[in-house]
C-alpha atoms as one frame of an Amber mdcrd trajectory, in Angstrom:
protein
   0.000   0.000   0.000   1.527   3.167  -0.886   2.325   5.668   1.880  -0.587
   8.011   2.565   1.754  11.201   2.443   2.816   9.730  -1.133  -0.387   8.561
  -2.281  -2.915  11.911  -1.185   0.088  14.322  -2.177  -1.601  16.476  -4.445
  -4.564  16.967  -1.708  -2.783  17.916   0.677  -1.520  20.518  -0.730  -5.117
  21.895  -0.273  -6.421  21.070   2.851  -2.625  20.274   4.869  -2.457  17.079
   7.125  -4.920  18.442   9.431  -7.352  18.560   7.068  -6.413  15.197   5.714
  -6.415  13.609   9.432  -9.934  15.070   9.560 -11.065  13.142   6.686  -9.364
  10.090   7.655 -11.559  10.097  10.899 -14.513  10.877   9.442 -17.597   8.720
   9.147 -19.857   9.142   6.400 -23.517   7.618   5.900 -24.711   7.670   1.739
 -28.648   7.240   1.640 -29.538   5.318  -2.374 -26.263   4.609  -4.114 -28.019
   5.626  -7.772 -25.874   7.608 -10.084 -25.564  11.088  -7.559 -24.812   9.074
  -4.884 -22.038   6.496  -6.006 -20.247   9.687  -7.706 -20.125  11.722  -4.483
 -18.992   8.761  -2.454 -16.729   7.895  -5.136 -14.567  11.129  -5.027 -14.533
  11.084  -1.219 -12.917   7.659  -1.489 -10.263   8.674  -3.688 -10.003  11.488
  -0.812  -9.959   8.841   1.872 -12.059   9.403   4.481 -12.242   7.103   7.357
 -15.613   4.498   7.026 -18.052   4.658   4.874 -21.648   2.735   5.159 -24.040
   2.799   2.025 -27.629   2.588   2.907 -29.757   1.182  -0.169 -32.288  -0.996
  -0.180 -33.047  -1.587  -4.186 -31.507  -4.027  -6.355 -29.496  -3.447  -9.336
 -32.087  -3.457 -13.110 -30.903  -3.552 -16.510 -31.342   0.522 -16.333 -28.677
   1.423 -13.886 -26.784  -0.309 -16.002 -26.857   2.981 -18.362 -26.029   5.383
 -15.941 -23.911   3.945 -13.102 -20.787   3.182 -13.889 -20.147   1.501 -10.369
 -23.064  -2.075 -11.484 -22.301  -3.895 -14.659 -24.351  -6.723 -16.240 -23.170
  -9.538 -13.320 -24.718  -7.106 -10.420 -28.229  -7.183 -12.250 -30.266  -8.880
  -9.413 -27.704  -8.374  -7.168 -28.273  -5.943  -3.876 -27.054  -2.270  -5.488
 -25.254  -1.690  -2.023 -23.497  -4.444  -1.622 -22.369  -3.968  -5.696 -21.359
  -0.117  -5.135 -19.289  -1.214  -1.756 -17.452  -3.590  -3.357 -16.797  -1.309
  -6.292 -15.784   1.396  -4.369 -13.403  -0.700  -1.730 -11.424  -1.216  -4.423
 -11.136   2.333  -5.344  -9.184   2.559  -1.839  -8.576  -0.027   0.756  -7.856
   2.065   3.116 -11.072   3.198   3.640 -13.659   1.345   5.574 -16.578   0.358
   3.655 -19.720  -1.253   4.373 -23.486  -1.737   3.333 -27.066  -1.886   5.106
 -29.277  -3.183   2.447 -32.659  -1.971   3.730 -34.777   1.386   1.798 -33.422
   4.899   3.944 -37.210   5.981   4.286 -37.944   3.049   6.335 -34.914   3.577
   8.466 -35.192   7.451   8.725 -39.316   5.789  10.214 -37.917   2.992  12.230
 -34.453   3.657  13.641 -33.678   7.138  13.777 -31.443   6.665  16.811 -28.936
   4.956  13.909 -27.639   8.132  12.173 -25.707   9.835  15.051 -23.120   6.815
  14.684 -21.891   8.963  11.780 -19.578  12.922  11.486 -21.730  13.350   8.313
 -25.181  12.392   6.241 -25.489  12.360   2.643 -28.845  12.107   1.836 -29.227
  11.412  -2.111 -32.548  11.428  -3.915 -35.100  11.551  -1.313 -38.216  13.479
  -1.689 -39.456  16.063   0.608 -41.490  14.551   3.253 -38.145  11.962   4.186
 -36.029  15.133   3.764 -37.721  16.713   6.820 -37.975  13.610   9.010 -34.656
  13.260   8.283 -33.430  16.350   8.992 -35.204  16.759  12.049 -33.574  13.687
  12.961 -29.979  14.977  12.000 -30.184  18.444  13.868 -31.216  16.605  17.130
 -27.753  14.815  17.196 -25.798  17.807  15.837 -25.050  15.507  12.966 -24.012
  17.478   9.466 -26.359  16.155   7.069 -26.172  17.314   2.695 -28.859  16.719
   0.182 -28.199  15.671  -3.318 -30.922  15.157  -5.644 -30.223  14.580  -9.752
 -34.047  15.032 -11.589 -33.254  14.909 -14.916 -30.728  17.889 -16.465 -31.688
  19.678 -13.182 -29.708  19.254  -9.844 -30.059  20.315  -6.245 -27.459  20.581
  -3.374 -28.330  22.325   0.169 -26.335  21.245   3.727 -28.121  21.114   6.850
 -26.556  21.787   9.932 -26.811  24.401  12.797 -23.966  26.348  12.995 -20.789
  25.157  11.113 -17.505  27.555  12.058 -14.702  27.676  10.243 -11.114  29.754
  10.820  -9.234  28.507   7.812 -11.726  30.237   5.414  -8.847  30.059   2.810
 -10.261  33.023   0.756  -8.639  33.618  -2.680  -8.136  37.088  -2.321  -7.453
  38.792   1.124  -5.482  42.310   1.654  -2.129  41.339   3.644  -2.262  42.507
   7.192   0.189  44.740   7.066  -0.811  47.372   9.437   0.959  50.504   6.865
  -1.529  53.227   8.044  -1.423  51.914  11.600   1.944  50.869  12.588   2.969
  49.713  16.095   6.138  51.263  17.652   8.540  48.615  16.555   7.657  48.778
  12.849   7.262  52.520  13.560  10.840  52.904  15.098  12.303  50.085  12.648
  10.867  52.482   9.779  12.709  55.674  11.100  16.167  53.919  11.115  15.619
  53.991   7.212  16.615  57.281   5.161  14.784  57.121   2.102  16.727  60.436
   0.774  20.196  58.029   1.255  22.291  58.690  -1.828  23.541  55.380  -1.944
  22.062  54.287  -4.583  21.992  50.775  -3.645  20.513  50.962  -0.294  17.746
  53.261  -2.328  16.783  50.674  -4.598  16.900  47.916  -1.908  14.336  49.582
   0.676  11.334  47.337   0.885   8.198  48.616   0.405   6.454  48.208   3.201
   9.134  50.891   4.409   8.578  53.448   1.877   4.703  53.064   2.689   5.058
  53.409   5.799   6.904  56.873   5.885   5.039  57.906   2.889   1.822  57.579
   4.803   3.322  59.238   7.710   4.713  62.461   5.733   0.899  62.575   4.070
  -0.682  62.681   7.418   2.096  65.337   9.149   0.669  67.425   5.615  -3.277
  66.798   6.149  -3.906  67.235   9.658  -3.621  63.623  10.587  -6.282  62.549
   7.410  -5.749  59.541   5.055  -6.216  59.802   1.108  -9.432  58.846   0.438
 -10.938  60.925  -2.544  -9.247  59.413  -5.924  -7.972  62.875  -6.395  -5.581
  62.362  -3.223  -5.110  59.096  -4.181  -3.466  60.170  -7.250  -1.441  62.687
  -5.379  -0.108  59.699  -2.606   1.186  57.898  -5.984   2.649  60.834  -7.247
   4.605  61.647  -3.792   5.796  58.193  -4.135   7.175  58.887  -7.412   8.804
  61.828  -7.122  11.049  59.974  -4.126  12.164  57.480  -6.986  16.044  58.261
  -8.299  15.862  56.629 -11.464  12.915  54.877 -13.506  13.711  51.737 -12.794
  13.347  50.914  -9.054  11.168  48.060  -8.598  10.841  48.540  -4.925   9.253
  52.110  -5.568   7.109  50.751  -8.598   5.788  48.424  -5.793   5.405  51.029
  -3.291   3.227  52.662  -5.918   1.302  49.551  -7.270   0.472  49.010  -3.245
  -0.280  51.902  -2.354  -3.884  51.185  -2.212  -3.062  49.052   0.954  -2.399
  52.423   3.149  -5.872  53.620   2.274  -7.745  49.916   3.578  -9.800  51.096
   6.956  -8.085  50.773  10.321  -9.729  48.260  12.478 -11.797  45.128  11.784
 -13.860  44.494   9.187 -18.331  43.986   8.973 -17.770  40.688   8.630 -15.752
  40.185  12.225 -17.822  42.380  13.204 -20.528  40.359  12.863 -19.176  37.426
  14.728 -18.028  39.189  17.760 -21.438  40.961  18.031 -23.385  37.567  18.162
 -24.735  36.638  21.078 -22.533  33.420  20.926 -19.268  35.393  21.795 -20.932
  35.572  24.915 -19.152  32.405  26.444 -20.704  30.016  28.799 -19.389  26.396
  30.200 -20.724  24.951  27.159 -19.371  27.416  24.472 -17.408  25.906  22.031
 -13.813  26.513  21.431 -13.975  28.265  18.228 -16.457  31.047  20.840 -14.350
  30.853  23.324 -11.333  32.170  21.210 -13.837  34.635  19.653 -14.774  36.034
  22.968 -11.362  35.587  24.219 -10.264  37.737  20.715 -13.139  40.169  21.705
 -11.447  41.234  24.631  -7.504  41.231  23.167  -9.572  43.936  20.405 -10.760
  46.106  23.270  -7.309  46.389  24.866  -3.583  45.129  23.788  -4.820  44.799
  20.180  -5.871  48.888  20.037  -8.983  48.028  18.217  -7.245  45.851  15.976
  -6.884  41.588  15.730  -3.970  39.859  16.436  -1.683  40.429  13.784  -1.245
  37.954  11.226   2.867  37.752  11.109   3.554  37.252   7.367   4.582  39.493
   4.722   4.890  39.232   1.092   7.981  39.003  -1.363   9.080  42.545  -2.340
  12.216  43.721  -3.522  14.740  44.390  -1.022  18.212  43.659   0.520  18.122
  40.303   2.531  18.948  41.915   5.708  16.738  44.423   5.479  14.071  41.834
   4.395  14.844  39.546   7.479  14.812  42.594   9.900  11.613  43.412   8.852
  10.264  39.884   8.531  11.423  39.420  12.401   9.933  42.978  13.575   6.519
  41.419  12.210   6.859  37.752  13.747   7.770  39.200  17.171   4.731  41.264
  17.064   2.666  38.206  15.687   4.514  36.222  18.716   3.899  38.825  21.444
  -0.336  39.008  20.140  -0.293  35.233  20.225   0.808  34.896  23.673  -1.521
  37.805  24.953  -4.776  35.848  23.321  -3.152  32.130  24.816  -3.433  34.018
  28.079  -6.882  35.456  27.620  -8.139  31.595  25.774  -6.633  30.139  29.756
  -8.285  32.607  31.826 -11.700  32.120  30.035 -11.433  28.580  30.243 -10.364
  28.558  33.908 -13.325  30.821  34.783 -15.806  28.175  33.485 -13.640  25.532
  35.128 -12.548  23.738  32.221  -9.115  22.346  31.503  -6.852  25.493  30.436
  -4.763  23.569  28.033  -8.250  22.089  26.245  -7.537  24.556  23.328  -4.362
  23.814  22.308  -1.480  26.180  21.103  -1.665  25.047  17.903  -5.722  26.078
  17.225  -4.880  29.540  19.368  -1.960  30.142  16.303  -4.367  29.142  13.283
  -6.963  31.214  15.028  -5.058  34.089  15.557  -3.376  34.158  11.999  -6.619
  33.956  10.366  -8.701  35.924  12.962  -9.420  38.683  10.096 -11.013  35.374
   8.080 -13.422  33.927  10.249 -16.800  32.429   9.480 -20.050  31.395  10.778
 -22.320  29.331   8.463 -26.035  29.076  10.008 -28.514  27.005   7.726 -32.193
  26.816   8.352 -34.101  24.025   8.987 -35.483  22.535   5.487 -38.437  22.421
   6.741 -38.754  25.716   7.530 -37.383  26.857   4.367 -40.100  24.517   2.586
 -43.140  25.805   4.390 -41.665  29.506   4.618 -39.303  30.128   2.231 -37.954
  34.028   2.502 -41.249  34.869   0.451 -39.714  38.634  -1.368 -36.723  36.729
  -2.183 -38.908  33.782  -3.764 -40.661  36.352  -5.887 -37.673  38.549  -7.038
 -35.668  35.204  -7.961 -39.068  34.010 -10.049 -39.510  36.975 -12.173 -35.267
  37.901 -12.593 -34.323  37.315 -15.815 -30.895  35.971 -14.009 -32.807  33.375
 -11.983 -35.708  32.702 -12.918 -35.061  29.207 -14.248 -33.235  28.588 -11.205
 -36.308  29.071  -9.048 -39.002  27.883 -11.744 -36.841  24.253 -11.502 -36.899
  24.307  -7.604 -40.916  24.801  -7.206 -40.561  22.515  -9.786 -38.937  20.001
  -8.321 -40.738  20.361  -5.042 -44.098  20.117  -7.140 -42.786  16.508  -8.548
 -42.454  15.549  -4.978 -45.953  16.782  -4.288 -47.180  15.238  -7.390 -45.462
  12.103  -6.623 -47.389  11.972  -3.187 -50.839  12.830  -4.935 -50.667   9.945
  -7.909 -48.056   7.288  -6.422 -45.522   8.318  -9.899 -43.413  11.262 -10.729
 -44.732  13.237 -13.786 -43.780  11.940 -17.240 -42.670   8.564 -15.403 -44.566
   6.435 -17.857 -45.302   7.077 -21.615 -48.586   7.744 -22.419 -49.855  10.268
 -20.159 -47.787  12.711 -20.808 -50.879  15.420 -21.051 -52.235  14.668 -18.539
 -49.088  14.764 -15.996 -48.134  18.481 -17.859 -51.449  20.207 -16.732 -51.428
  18.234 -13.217 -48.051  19.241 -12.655 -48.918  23.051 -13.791 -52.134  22.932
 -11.207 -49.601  21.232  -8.570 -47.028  24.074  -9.145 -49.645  26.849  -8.752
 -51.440  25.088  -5.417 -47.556  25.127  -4.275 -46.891  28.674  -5.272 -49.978
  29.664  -3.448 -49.463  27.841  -0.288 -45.766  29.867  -0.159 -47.697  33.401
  -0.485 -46.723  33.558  -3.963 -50.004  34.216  -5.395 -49.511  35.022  -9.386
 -46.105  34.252  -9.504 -45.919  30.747 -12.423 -43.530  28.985 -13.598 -42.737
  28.845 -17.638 -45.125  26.331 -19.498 -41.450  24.753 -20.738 -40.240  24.359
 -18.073 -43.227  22.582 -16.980 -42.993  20.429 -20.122 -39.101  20.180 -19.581
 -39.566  18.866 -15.825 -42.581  16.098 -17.331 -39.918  14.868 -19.964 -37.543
  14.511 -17.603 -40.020  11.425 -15.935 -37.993  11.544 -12.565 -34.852  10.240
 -14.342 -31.011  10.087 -13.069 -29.200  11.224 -15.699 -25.055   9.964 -15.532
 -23.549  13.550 -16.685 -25.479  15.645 -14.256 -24.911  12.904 -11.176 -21.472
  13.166 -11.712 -21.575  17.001 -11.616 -24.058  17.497  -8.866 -21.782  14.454
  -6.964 -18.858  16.424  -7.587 -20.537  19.840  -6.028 -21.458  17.431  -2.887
 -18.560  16.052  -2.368 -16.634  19.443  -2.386 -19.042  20.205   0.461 -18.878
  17.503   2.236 -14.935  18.353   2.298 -15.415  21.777   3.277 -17.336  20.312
   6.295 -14.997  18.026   7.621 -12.118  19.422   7.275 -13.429  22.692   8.167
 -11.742  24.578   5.624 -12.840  26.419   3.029 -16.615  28.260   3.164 -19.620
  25.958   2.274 -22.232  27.273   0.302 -25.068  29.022   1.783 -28.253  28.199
   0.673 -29.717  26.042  -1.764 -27.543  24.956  -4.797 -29.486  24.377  -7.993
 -27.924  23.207 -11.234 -29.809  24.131 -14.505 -27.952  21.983 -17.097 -30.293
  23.545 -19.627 -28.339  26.876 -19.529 -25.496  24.961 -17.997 -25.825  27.306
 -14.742 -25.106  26.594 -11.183 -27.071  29.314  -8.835 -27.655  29.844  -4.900
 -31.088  30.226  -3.559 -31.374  32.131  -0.300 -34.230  30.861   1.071
């Protein structure tokens, strides 16, 4: 077996060893292993997550034969859980894989007590009424549960779970902490040891930039009583002030200065977003709080006094041109600050947790780092209940999506979808599921859609007579291509959640694969 470093290598440059070690201990439940299911199982296999258990209680026809690749012709008769297992053990056998061969609704009925054996539940292709049960089931034992439903060239994703929090939001773009319009007095007395007007021309050309900035921003405030640029006009003039400290044209480390400059003008403080999270009534910490509020509320405080209104700082700065001693100097001046904020918030994280009478090492040094170096990151994912979205969707937002010429297919497929499920409860078949009727199931399905739109308070709002047609040709069929793609969305997620990295989606996901669109629904 090849070594796990060797063999998840690519991954991990992703999501680090944590993130893998996460995975690795992570049990996850699949409910049907059709088409959407076996693909999102399949790439978390590859991934390697700790056990998996497939919960299906069909066997394999002649039709999954022509869209799952994971059953071929010997499994026909066979139990489809026991064939997909098998299949996907030998994908990776260093995951744990078994199979319950018994239908999920009649579990989700009979057992409900047997889902909080698992870190996550993926629930694929299960109609509303077992989507409730289920996720009234899932909430109670703080389990993370994901729906994934295929329905023909139309796909849904939406996770379930009360609060999710993550601190390595990992978000593609994100201003360096740099602190240039706010400097502390070691980067402020480091900065004054540096002569920009040196005629060595050498030592010019080799000033970092983060220097420059910082004694640029400081000679624009000396000139405007103390004020910032902030119209574009003064903007302009900053670069310009810049410039004219440049000896010749070529100096990269003042073309930098100039092509940051924009980082002395970001607000001083903490962002709406942090905000946010300190404000909620969570930061205020109890026995029970978990760690990631703890360190919030532990941050909260380190904000209000050694941090000056500002988080811990973050430590790291970017390449720039510059002498290497000068670069290492200045590298140091910001790691001994990072250090010195680190220790002050490990200090505050023991004292709360002493004061509830909880073990003061519980949070370890490690998670007090990773929280402080991404403290300006943070985030709090909140998802409500599916039940509450389905009988009380956000009812403006419901409208605006219907009629926007952006989203409206988006939302005409999701009361769509929800009106098969309906319809499917009415007449014991899913429109368009068998030939011949096909009339018939288009105006049912219409008068289902507009009973639906009613009961949501979304009286002469309708859905697009194609569409309607669309959703009746599409007789409740699992098509391979979008599986795979709606699989791949869901198992994505289902990585986000475990390793808690990364920000899940908010909302519910819907595929439209006749525009080829993926959209959110905030509902």
């Amino acid at each position: 077996m090849a070594e796990p470093k060797v063999k998840y290598d690519r991954q991990l440059r992703i999501w680090g060893e944590k993130g893998q070690a996460a995975l690795e201990k992570a049990s996850i439940c699949l409910l049907n292993c059709g088409p959407t299911g076996s693909e999102t199982l399949k790439n978390l296999v590859l991934g390697g997550v700790g056990s998996i258990t497939i919960v299906d209680g069909s066997k394999v026809e002649v039709g999954d034969l022509g869209n799952n690749f994971m059953v071929d012709e010997s499994s026909v008769g066979q139990s489809k859980a026991e064939c997909v297992c098998a299949f996907l053990q030998e994908l990776n056998d260093a995951v744990k894989a078994k199979f319950i061969e018994e239908h999920p609704e009649e579990l989700i009925e009979t057992n409900p007590s047997f889902f909080s054996q698992f870190t996550l539940v993926i629930a694929t292709q299960l109609v509303e009424d077992s989507m409730v049960k289920l996720d009234r089931i899932c909430r109670e034992a703080n389990i993370i549960l994901i729906f994934a439903r295929s329905y023909g060239l139309m796909g849904l994703v939406r996770i379930s779970v009360k609060e999710h929090t993550v601190i390595e939001s990992k978000p593609d773009h994100f201003l360096d902490d740099l602190r240039l319009n706010d400097p502390w007095p070691e980067l402020r007395r480091f900065a004054e040891t540096i002569d920009l007007n040196t005629t060595d021309a050498v030592v010019h050309k080799h000033t970092p930039y983060i220097i420059i900035l910082v004694k640029m921003a400081e000679e624009w405030t000396n000139m405007h009583g103390g004020k910032f640029p902030s119209t574009r006009e003064e903007k302009k003039q900053f670069k310009d002030l810049i410039k004219s400290k440049m000896s010749t044209v070529d100096e990269e480390n003042y073309k930098e200065a100039m092509e940051a400059s924009f980082k002395v003008f970001s607000p001083v403080g903490i962002g709406p977003n942090l905000q946010k999270i300190i404000n909620d009534s969570c930061a205020e910490v109890d026995s029970n709080s978990s760690d990631f509020w703890v360190m919030v509320a532990a941050m909260k405080e380190f904000i209000a006094s050694e941090g000056g209104g500002e988080t811990p700082l973050e430590g790291s700065i970017p390449d720039m041109t510059s002498s290497t001693e000068l670069y290492v100097n200045l590298q140091k001046t910001y790691q001994a600050k990072a250090e010195a904020d680190f220790l002050a918030m490990e200090q505050r994280v023991k004292n709360l947790l002493k004061k509830f009478s909880r073990d003061p090492a519980s949070i370890s040094k490690a998670n007090i780092k990773s929280f402080c170096r991404n403290a300006r990151k943070l985030a709090v994912c909140r998802y409500r209940l599916v039940e509450d979205e389905f009988n009380s969707p956000a009812q403006p937002e419901l409208q605006k999506y219907l009629t926007d010429e952006d989203y409206g297919t988006a939302a005409g497929l999701y009361i769509l979808l929800r009106a098969a499920d309906r319809f499917a409860a009415n007449y014991n078949k899913f429109p368009g599921q068998f030939d011949g009727e096909m009339d018939e199931d288009i105006s049912r399905l219409k008068t289902t859609a507009v009973g639906l739109l009613n009961d949501l308070g979304c009286n002469g709002s309708s859905v697009s007579e194609d569409l309607i047609n669309e959703m009746c040709r599409y007789g409740a069929s699992e098509l391979h291509v979008v599986a795979a793609f709606v699989g791949g969305v869901t198992s994505q997620e289902v990585i986000k959640l475990i390793t808690r990295q990364f920000i899940p989606m908010s909302g519910t996901f819907i595929f439209n694969g006749i525009d080829h669109k993926s959209q959110l629904l905030l509902l």
